[in-house]
C-alpha positions as CSV (number, residue, x, y, z in Angstrom):
1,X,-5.5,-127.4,29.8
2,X,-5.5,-128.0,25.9
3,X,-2.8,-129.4,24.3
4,X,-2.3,-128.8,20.8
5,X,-1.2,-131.7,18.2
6,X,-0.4,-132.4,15.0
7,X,-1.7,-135.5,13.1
8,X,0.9,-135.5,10.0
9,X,0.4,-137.7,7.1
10,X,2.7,-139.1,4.1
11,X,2.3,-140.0,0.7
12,X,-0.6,-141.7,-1.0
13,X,-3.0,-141.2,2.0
14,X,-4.7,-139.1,0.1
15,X,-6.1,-142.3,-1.5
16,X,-7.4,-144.1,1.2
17,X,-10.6,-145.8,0.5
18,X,-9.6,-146.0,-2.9
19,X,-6.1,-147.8,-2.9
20,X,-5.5,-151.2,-1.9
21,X,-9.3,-151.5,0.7
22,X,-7.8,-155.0,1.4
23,X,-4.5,-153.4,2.7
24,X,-5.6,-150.2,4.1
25,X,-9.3,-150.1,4.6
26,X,-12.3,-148.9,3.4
27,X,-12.2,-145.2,5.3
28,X,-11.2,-141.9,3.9
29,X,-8.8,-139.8,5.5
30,X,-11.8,-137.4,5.9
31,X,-13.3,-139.8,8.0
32,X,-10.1,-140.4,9.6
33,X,-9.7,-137.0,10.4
34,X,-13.5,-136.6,11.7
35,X,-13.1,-139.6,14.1
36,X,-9.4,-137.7,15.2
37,X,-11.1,-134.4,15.9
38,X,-13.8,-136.1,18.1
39,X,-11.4,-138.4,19.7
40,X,-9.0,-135.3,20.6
41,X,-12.1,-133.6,21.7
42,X,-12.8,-136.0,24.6
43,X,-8.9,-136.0,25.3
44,X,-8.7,-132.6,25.5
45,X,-7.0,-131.6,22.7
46,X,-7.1,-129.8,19.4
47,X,-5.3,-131.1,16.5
48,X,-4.1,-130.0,12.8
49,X,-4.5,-132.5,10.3
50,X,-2.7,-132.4,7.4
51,X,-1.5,-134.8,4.4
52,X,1.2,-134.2,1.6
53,X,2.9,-136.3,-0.7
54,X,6.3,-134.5,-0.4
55,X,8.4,-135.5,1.9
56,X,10.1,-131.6,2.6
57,X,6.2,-130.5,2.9
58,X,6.5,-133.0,5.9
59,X,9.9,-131.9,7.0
60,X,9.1,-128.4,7.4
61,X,5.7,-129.3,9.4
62,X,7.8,-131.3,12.1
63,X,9.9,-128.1,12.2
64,X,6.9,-125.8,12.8
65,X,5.4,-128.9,15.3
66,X,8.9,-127.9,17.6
67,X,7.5,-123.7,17.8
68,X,3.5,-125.1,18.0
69,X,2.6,-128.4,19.1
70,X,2.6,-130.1,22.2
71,X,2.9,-133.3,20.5
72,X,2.9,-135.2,16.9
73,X,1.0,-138.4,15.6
74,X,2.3,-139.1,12.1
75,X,1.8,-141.7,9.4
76,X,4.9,-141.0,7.4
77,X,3.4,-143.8,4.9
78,X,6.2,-144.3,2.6
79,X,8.6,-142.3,4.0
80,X,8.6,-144.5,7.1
81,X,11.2,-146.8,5.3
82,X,13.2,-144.4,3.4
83,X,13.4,-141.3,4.8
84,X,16.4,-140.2,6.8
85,X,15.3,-136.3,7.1
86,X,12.1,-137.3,8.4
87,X,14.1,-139.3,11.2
88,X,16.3,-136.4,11.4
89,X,13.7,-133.8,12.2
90,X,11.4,-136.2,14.4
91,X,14.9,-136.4,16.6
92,X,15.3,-132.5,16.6
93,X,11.7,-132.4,18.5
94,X,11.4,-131.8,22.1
95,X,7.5,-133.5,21.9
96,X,6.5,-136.8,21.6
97,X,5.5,-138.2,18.3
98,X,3.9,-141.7,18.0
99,X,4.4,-143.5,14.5
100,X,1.0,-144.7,13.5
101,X,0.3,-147.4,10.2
102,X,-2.9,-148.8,9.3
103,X,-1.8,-152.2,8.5
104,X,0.6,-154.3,10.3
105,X,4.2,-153.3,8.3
106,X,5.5,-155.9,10.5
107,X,3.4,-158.6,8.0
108,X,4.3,-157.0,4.6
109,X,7.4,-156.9,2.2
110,X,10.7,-157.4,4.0
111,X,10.7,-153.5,2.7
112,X,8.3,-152.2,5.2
113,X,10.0,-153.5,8.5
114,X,12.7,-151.6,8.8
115,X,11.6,-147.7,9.8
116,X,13.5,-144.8,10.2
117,X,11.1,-143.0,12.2
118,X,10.6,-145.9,15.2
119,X,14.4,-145.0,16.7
120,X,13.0,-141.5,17.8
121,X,9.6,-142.0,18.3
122,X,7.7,-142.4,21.9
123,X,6.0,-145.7,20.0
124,X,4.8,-147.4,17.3
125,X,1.3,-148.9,16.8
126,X,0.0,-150.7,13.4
127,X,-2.1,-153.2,12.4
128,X,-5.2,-151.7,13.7
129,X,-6.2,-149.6,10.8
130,X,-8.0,-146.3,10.9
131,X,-8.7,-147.0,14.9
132,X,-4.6,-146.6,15.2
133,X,-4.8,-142.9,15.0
134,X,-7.3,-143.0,17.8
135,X,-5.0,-144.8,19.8
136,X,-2.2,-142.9,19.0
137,X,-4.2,-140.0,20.3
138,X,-4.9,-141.9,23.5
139,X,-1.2,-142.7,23.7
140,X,0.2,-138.9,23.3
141,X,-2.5,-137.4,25.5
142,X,-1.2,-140.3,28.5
143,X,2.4,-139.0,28.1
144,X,1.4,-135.3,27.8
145,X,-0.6,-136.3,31.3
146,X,2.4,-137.7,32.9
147,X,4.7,-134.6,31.9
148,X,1.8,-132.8,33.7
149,X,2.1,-134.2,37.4
């Protein structure tokens, strides 16, 4: 059976491979995305990949995740350490979500460790750059599995 998933991500993305290589890498989201379709391919799953830089754009996709996804991977970016709303609407979700970062927020500003999304998510993984959202992936399609049997 194919499960359907949303990869969501936050603000300033959009810039990846541009902004801060030493932070956040040298990969595009495109290629991001590319190695997330293939990855989701072997799991058997189909995703929908989007980015925005408003955090109500995000909002209103967890909302629409509760009606059409089986599950969420998200990289709220930003919004991770602000954003009560996100939190919010991650809790109103029957699915799991698993909070992905490309570096290790754990390392950075003081900022950065507290998150709003990690209380209502399945899990957390960061540190491990653009291969994160590939193990996110793994991560969601092993608890959709175990919701199976």
């Amino acid at each position: 059976m194919t499960r359907h998933v949303y990869v969501l991500n936050g603000p300033n993305l959009n810039l990846l491979g541009e902004r801060e290589p030493g932070v956040y890498g040298a990969e595009t989201l495109s290629s991001i995305q590319e190695k997330c379709n293939a990855k989701a391919e072997t799991l058997g799953l189909t995703i929908d990949f989007r980015q925005t830089n408003h955090e109500g754009e995000l909002v209103d996709w967890i909302q629409e995740a509760r009606l059409n996804a089986s599950g969420v991977v998200i990289n709220p970016a930003a919004y991770t350490h602000t954003s009560v709303a996100l939190h919010d609407a991650v809790r109103a979700l029957a699915c799991p979500v698993i909070e992905v970062h490309l570096s290790n927020i754990h390392a950075r500003e003081s900022f950065r460790h507290q998150s709003y999304i990690s209380p209502v998510a399945a899990g957390v993984i960061c540190g491990f750059g653009a291969h994160g959202y590939e193990l996110g992936l793994d991560a969601l399609a092993s608890i959709l599995a175990k919701t199976d049997n």
